[in-house]
Structures are given as C-alpha cells and as structure tokens.
TORSE-770841 format. One record per residue: x, y, z of N, C-alpha, C in turn; chain. Coordinates in nm, 3 decimals, padded with zeros to 5 digits. Layout:
BEGIN
     n.c1     n.c2     n.c3    ca.c1    ca.c2    ca.c3     c.c1     c.c2     c.c3  chaine
        X        Y        Z        X        Y        Z        X        Y        Z       A
...
***
This chain:
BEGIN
     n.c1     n.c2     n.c3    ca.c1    ca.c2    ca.c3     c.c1     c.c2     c.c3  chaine
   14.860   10.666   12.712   14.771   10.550   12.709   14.635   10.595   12.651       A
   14.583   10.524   12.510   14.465   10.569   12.482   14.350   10.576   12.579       A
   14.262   10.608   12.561   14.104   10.602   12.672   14.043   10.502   12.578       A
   13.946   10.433   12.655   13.874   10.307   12.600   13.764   10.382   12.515       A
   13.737   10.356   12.406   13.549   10.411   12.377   13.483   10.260   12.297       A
   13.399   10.274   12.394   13.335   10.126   12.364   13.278   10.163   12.249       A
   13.216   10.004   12.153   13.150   10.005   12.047   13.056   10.087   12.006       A
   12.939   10.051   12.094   12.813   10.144   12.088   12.887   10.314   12.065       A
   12.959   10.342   12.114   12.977   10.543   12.115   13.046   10.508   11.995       A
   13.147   10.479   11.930   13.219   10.464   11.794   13.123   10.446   11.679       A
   13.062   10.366   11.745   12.937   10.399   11.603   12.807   10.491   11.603       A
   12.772   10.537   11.708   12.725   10.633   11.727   12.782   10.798   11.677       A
   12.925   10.786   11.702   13.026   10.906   11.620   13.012   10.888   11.497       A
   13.058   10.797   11.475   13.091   10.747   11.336   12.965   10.782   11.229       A
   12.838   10.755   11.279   12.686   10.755   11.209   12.641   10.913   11.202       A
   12.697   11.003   11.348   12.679   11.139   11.330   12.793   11.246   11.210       A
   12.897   11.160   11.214   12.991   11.220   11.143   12.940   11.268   10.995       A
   12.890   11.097   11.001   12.880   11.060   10.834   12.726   11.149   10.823       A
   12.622   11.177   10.846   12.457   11.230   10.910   12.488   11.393   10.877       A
   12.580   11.458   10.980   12.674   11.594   10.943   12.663   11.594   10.778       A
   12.768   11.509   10.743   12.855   11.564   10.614   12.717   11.519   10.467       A
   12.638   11.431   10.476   12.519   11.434   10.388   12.423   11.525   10.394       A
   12.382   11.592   10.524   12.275   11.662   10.539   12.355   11.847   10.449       A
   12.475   11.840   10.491   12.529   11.948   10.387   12.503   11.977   10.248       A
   12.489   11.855   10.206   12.417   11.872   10.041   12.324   11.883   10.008       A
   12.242   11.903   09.875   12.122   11.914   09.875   12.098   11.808   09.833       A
   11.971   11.796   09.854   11.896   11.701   09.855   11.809   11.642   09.667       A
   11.873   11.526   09.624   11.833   11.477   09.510   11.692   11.353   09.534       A
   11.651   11.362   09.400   11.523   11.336   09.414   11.483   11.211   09.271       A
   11.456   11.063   09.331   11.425   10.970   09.240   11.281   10.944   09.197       A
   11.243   10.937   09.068   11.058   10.917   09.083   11.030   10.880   08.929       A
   10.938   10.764   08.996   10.907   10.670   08.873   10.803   10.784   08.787       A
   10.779   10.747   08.648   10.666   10.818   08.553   10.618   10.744   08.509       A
   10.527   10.688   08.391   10.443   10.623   08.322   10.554   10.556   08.213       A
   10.679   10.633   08.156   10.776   10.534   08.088   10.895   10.508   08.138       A
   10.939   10.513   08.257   11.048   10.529   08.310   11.096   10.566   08.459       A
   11.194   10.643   08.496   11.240   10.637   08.625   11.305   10.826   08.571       A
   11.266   10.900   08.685   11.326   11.027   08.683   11.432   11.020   08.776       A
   11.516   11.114   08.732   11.618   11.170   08.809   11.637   11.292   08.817       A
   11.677   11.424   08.931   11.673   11.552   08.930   11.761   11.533   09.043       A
   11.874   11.635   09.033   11.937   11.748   09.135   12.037   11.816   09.116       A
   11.978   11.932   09.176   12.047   12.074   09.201   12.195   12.054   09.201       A
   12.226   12.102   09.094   12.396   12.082   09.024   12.433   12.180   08.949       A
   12.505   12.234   08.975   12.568   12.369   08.846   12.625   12.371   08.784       A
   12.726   12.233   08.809   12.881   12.209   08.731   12.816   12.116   08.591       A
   12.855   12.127   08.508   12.837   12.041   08.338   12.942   11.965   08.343       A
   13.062   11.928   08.467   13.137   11.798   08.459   13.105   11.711   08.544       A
   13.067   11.776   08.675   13.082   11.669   08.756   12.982   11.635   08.820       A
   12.882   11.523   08.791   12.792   11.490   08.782   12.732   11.385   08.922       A
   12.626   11.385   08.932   12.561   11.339   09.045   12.503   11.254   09.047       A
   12.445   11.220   08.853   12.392   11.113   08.833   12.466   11.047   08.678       A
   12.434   10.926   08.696   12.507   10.856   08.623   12.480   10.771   08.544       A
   12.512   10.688   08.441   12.484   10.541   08.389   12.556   10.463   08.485       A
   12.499   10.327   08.495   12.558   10.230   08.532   12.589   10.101   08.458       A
   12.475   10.081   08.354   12.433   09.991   08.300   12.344   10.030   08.216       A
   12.327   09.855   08.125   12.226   09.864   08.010   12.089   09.999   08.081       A
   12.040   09.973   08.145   11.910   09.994   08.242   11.900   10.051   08.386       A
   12.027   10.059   08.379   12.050   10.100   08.545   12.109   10.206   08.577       A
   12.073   10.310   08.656   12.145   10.424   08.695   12.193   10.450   08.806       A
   12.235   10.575   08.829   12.330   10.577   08.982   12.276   10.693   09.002       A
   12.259   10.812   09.161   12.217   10.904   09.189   12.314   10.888   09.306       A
   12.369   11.041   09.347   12.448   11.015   09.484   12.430   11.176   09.556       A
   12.442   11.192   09.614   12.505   11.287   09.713   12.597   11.300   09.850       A
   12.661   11.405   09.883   12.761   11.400   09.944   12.904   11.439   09.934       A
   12.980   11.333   09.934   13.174   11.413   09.896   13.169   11.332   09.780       A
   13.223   11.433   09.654   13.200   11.384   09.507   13.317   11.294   09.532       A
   13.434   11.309   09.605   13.555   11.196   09.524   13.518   11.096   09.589       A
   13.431   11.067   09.703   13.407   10.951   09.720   13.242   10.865   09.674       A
   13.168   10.911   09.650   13.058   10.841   09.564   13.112   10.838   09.411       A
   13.199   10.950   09.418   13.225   10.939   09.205   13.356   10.739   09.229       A
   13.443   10.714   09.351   13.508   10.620   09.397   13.373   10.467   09.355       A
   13.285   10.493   09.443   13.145   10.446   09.451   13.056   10.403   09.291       A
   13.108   10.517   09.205   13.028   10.483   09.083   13.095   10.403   09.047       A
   13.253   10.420   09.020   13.363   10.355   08.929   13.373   10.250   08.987       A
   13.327   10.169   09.070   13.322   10.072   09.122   13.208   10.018   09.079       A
   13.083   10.072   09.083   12.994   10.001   09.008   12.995   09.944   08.899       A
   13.045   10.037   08.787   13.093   09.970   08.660   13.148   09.886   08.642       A
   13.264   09.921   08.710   13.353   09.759   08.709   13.293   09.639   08.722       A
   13.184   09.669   08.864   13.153   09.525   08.895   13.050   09.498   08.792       A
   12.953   09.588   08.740   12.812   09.549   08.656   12.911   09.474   08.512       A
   13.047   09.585   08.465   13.135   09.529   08.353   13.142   09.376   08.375       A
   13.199   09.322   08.485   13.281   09.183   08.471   13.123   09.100   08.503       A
   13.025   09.144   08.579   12.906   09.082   08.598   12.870   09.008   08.449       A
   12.841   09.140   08.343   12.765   09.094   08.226   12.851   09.040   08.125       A
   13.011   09.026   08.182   13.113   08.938   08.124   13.103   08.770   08.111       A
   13.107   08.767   08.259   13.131   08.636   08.346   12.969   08.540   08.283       A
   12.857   08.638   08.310   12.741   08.568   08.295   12.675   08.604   08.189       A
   12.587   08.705   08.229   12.503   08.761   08.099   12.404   08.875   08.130       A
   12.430   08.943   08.026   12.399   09.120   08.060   12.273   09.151   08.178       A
   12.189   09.018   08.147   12.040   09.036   08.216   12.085   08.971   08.371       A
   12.193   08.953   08.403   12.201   08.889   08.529   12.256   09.051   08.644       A
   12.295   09.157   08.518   12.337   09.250   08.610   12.221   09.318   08.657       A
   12.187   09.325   08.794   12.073   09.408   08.817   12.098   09.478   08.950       A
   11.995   09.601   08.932   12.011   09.691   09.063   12.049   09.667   09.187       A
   11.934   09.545   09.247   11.962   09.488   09.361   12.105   09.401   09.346       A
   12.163   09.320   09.271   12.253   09.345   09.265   12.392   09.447   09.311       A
   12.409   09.527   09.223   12.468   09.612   09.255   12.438   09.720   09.410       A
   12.318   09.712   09.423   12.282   09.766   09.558   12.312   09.689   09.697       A
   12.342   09.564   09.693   12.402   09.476   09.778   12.557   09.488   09.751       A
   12.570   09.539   09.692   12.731   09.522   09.640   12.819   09.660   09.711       A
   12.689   09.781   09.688   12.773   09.883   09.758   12.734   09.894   09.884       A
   12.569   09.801   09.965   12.573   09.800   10.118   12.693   09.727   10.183       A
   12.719   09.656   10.083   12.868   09.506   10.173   12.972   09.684   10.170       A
   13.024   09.755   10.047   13.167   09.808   10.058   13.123   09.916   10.144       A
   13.012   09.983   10.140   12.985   10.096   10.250   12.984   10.032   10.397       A
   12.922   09.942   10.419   12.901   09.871   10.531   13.079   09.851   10.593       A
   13.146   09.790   10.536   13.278   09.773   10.521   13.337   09.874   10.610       A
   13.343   09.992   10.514   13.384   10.085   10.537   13.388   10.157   10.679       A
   13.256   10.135   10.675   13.192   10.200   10.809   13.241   10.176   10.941       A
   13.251   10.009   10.945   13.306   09.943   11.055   13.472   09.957   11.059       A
   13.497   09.941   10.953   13.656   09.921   10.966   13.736   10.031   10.957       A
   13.675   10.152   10.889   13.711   10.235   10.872   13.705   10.368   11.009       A
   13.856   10.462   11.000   13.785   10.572   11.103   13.738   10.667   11.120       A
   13.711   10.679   10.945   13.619   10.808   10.874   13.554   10.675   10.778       A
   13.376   10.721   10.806   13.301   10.671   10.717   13.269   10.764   10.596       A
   13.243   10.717   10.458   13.223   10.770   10.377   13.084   10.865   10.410       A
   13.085   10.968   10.360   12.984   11.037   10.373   12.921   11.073   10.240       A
   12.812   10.991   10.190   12.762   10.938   10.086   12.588   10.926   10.132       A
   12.521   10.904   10.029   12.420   10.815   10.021   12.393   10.850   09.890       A
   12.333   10.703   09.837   12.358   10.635   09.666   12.194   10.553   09.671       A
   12.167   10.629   09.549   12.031   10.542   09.502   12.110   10.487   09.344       A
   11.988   10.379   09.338   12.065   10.260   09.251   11.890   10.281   09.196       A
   11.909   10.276   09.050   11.757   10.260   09.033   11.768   10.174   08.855       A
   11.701   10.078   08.864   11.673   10.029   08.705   11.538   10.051   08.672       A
   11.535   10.048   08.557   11.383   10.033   08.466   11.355   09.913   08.426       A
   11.228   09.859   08.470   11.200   09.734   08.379   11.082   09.759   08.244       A
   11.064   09.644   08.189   10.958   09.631   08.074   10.840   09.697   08.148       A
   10.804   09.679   08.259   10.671   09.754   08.288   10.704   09.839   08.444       A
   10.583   09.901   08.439   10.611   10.008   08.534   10.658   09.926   08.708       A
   10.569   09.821   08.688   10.583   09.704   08.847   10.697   09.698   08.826       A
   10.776   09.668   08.722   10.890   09.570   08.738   11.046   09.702   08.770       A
   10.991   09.793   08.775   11.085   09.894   08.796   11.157   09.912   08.944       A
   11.277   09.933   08.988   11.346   09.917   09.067   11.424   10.027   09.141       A
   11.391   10.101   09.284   11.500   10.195   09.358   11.543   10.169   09.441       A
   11.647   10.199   09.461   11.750   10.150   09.628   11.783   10.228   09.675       A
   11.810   10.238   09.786   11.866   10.354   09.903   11.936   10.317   09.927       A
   12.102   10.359   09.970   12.195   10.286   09.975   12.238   10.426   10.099       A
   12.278   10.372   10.238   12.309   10.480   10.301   12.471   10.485   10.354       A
   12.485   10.520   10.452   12.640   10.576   10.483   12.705   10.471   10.566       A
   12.638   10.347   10.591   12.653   10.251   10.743   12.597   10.116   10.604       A
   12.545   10.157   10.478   12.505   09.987   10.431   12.369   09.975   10.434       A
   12.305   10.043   10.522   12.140   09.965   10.502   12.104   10.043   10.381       A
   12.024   09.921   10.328   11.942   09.946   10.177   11.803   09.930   10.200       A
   11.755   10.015   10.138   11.599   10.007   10.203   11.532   10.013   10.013       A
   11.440   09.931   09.992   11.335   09.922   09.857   11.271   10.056   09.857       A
   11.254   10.119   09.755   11.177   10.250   09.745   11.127   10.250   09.678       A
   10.908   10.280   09.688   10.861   10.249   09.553   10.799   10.399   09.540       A
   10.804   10.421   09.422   10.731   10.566   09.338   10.818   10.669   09.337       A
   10.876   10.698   09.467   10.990   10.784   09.490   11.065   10.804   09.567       A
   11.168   10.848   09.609   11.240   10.884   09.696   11.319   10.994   09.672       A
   11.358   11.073   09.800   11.452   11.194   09.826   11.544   11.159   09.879       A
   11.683   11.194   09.903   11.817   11.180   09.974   11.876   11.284   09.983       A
   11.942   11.273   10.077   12.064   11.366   10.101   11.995   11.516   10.167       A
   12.074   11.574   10.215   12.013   11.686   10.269   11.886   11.735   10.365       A
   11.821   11.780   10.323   11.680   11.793   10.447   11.531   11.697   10.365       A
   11.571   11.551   10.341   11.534   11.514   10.286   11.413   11.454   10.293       A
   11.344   11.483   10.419   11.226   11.468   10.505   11.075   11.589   10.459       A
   11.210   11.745   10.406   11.071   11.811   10.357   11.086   11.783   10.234       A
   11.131   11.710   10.170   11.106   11.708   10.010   11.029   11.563   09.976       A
   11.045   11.488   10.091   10.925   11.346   10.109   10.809   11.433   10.086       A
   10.793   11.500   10.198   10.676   11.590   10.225   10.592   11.562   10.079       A
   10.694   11.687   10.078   10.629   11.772   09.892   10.577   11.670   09.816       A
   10.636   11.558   09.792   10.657   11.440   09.722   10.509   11.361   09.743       A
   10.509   11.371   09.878   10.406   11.299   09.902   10.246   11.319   09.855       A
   10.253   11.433   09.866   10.164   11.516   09.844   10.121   11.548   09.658       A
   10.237   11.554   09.610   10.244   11.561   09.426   10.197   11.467   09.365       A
   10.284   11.304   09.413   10.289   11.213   09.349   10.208   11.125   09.327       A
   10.209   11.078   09.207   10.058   10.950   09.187   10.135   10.871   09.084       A
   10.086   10.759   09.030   10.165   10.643   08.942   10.081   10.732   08.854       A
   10.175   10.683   08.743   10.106   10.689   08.615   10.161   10.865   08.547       A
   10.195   10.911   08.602   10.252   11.006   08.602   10.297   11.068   08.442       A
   10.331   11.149   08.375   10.383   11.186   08.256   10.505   11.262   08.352       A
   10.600   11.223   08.197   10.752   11.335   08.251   10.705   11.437   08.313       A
   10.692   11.543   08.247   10.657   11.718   08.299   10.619   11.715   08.419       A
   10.510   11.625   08.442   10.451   11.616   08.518   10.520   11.554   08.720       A
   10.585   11.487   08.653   10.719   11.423   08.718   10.807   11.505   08.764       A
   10.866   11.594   08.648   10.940   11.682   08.675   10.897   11.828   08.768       A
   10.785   11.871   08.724   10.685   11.942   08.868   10.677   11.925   08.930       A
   10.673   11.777   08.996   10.654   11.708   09.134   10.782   11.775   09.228       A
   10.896   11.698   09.108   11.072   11.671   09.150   11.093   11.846   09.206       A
   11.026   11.918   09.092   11.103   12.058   09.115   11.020   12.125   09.214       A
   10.915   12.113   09.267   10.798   12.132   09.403   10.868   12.069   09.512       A
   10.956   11.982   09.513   10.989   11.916   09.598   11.132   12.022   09.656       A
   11.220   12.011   09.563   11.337   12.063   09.582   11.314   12.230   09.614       A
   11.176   12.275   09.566   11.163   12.410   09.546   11.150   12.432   09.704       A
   11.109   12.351   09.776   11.082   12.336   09.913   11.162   12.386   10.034       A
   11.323   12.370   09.964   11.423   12.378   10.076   11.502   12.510   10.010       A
   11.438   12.573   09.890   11.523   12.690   09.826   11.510   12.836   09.907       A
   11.493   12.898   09.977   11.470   13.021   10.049   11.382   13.134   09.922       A
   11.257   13.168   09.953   11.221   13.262   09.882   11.291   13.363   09.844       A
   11.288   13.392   09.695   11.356   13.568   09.743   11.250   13.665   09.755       A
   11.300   13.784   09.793   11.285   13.870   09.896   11.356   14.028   09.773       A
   11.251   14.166   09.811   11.283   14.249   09.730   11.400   14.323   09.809       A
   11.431   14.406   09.734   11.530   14.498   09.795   11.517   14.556   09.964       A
   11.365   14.577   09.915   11.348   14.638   10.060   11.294   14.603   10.169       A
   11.313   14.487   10.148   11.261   14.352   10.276   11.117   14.340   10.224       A
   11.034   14.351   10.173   10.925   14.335   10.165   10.893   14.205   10.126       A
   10.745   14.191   10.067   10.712   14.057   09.991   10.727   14.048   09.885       A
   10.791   13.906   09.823   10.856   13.912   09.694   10.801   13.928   09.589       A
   10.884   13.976   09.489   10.784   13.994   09.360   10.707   13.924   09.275       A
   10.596   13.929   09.239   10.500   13.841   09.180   10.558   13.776   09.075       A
   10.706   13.795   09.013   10.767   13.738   08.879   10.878   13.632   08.896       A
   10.838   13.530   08.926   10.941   13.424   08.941   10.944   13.380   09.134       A
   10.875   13.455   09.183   10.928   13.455   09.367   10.815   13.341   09.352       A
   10.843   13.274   09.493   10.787   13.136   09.516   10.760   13.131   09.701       A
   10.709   13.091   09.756   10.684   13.066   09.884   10.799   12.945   09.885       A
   10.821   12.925   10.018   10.961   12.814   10.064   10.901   12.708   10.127       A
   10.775   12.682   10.157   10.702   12.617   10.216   10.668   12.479   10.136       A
   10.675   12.345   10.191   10.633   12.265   10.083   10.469   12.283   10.017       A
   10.431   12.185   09.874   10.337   12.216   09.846   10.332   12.304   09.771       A
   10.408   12.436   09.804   10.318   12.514   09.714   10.358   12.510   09.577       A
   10.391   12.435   09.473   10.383   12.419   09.322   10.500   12.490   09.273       A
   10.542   12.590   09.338   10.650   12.725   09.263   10.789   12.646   09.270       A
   10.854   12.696   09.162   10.979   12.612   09.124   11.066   12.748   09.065       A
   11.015   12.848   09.075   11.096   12.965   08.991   11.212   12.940   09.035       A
   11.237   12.927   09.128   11.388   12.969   09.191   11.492   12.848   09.126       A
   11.436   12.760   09.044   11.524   12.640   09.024   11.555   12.708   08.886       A
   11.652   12.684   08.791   11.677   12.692   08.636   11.720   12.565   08.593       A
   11.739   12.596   08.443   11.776   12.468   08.368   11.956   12.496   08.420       A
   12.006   12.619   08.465   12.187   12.623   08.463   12.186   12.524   08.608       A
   12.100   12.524   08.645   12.109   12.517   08.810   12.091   12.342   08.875       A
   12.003   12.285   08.745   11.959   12.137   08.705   12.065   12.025   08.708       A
   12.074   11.873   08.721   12.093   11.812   08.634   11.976   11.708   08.642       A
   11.948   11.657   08.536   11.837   11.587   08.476   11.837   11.475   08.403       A
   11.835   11.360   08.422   11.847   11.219   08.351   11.727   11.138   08.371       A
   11.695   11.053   08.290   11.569   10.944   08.305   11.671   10.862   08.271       A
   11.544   10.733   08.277   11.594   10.592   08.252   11.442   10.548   08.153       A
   11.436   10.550   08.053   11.276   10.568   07.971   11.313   10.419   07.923       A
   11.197   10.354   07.945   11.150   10.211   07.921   11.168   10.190   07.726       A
   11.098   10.302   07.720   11.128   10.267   07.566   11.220   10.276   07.481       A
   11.340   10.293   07.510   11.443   10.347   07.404   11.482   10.184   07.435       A
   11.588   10.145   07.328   11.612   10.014   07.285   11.774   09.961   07.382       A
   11.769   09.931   07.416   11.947   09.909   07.462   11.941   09.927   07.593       A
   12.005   10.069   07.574   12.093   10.130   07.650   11.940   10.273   07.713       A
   11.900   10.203   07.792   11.799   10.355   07.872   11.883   10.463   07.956       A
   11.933   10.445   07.945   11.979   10.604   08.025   11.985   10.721   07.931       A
   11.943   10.825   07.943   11.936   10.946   07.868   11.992   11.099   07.971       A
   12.049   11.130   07.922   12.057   11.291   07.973   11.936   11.377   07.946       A
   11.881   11.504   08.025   11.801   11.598   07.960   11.888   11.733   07.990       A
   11.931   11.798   07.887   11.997   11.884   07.911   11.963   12.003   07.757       A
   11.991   12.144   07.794   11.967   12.221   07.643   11.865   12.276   07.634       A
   11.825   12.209   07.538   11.703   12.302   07.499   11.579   12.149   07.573       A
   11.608   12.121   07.559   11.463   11.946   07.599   11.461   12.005   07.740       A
   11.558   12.041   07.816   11.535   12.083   07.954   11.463   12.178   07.952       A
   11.490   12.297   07.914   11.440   12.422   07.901   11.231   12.438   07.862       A
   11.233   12.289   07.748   11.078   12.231   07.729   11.003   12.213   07.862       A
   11.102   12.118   07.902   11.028   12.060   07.999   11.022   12.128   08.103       A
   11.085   12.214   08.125   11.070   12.285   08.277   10.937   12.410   08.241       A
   10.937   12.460   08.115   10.833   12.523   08.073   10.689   12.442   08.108       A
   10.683   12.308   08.071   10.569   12.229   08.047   10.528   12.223   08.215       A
   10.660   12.151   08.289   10.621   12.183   08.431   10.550   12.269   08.491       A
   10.551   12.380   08.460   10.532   12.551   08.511   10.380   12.541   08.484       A
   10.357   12.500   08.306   10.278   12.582   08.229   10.176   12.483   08.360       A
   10.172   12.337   08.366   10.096   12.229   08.428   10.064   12.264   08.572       A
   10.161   12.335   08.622   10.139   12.360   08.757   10.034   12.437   08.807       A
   10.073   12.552   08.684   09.977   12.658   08.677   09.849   12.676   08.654       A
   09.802   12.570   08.563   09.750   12.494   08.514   09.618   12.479   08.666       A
   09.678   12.371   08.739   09.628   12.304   08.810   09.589   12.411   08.939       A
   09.676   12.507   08.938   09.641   12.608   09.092   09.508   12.668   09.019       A
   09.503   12.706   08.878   09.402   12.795   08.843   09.283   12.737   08.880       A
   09.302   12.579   08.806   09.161   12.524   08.869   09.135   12.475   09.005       A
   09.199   12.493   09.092   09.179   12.450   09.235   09.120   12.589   09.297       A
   09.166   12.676   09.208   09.113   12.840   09.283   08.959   12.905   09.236       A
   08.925   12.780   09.102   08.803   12.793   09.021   08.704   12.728   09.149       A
   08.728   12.636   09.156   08.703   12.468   09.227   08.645   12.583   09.365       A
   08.728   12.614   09.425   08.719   12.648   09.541   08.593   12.789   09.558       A
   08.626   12.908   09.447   08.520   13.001   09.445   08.356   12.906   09.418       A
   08.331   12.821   09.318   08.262   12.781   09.250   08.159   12.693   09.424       A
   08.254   12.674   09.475   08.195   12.542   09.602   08.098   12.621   09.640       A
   07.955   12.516   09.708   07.855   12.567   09.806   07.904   12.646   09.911       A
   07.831   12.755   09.960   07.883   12.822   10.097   07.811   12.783   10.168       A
   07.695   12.693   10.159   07.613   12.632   10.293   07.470   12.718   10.264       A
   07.373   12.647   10.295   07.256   12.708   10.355   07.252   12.904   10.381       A
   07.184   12.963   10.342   07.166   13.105   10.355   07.070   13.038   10.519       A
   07.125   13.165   10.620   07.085   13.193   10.741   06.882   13.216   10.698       A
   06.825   13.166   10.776   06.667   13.192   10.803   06.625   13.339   10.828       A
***
C-alpha cells in the first residue's frame, strides 16, 4: 500500500529536485548594450549549444540537461514557425513564446514525476533600446521580466552581484562583454602556483566578485551570441573566431584600462588636513 505524501511535500521535492540539477551548471549571463542584447556562457563544445536563434529577433539562452531545454528550443521554433505562418512575423514575440514555455514547463512540473531541470531566458531586440525584451523562464513556469540583465543557472546570485556592480545602460559590446566575463569570472576558482602559493601575476585573477579579472575564461571555453538592433532581418549573430578573440582582448584592454585609473584616482585623493 503506497504512503500518502500530500501536495505541499510533492512540490516541495519536486522544486528541490529540479533547484539540485540547475544549480550543477554554470551559470549563463543575459545583458542589454547600446545596439542590442548580449549573450555569454561557459561552453566548450562547438555543437552543442546553449544559446540559440529563435526567431526573426528573438533568442533562446538555457541551462541545465541539454536533451531537455535543446526538447524546449525545438519547440519554440515550431511554435514561433506556425505563429508567423497563421498571422504575421511581427505577431511572434518573446513574451509570447515565454508564456508558451511557462504553460509547458508549468505542465510538466505538476503532472509530471520528474520536473525538467532547466531554466530558459527568452530575450528579443527591439528598434530601440526601451523596447528590448528578457524573460526568465524557470523549472515550475514562473516568468519573471528582466531589465538590463540577468544571470541563471548555477550560483547565480554571485554573478547578479558582479553584474550589479559593472552594469550601466548604454553600454558598448566590449564593454558588455567585461561586465558578462567579471561576472562569470566570479564563480571560476583562482589558480594557484605549483607550490601553493599566490598566483602568478600572468593571467591569475582573484575569485571574488568585482574584481574585473576574466583570465581564467578563453575564447575555447566561450559561447557568444548577440541579438544587434542593426543588422536587417534576421538579428541573431554568433561571435565566434577571430571577432571573439577581438573582443575579449578589447574587454581586458578596457578593464585594465579602468583599474589603472581608479588606482590614479585613489593615490591622487586629499589625505585630509596635515596634523597642527
């Protein structure tokens, strides 16, 4: 004879199960710029991808169990496909589709006795920077609006942090992308020399948010997509190659950039009144 487990504990399991199996991944990172919508995360594989097209304007970001958010993308398409069939291309939109995967996650969740262990940002670009669009799409259905940026998946609380602290509108790529890679650089573990000591001044980074260092990230280690307002059609772009390799330089050079003068800034300040 089974044992009873009331509602409340079934979804309480059910929410830790799914909480477990996201916090395992790392943590990806959405953030608007001055032409567009960034995308960044820590990916090694060149097939199997984390972020996506969805649409004319619209992209996908996920983390978690790939066969089931990659389930999650291919479903998007379909529906954005027969959307801009039935009606007309401009009727397919994020929120849209972001209600579309809170109903099948939501679904899932309840009816199901393994919830997907997922969480999916949905993000479009509009004509201007206001009109631009992110969604949070979590493991239970709630969708929450996200403006400037957001982090998911993983320890995704210190890469708010970082975030918080980086980010401003108006933003340039590089600049964007410094933020993204300060952010993620956050949860990477410093390295450390051979002989336990303190790490070497060439590429080592503190693990702490804030502090600007991104060495530990590479372009093999990347994946990288925008959604740039200006290209004609179809905005989704890959950054991959050599454009990655630019931009992660430009990041660095900017970062560096900015510690030098905060360390100018800081010698240069009054020390107060000389003692009588």
């Amino acid at each position: 004879m089974p044992f009873y487990v009331s509602p409340e504990q079934q979804m309480r399991d059910k929410a830790n199960y799914a909480q477990q199996g996201v916090a395992r991944g790392r943590s990806c990172v959405a953030l608007q710029y001055a032409d567009g919508i960034l995308m960044v995360a820590p990916n090694a594989s060149n097939a199997l991808h984390k972020i996506s097209e969805l649409y004319d304007r619209i992209a996908f970001a996920a983390v978690g169990r790939y066969n089931e958010y990659e389930n999650l993308r291919k479903a998007g398409v379909t529906y954005a496909d027969i959307m801009g069939y039935q009606f007309d291309r401009n009727d397919v939109t994020a929120r849209g589709i972001a209600n579309y995967y809170a109903q099948e996650l939501g679904r899932i969740f309840i009816e199901s006795n393994k919830p997907f262990e997922v969480e999916v940002v949905v993000a479009e670009v509009g004509d201007q920077a206001e009109n631009d669009q992110i969604y949070r799409i979590t493991f239970d259905g709630s969708v929450t609006d996200e403006r400037g940026y957001v982090a998911f998946g993983g320890d995704a609380s210190k890469v708010s942090a970082v975030l918080k602290e980086r980010y401003s509108a108006g933003m340039t790529l590089a600049e964007a992308f410094g933020a993204a890679l300060a952010g993620l650089a956050a949860l990477t573990p410093a390295p450390s020399s051979a002989s336990g000591g303190a790490p070497s001044s060439a590429g080592a980074s503190s693990s702490g948010p804030g502090n600007g260092q991104s060495a530990e990230l590479t372009a093999s280690q990347l994946e990288v997509a925008i959604l740039d307002r200006n290209r004609d059609h179809r905005k989704f772009r890959r950054i991959v190659g050599g454009r990655l390799e630019e931009l992660l330089a430009q990041s660095r050079s900017a970062a560096s950039t900015a510690t030098e003068g905060e360390s100018a800034s800081a010698e240069d300040a009054p020390t107060g009144p000389a003692a009588p």
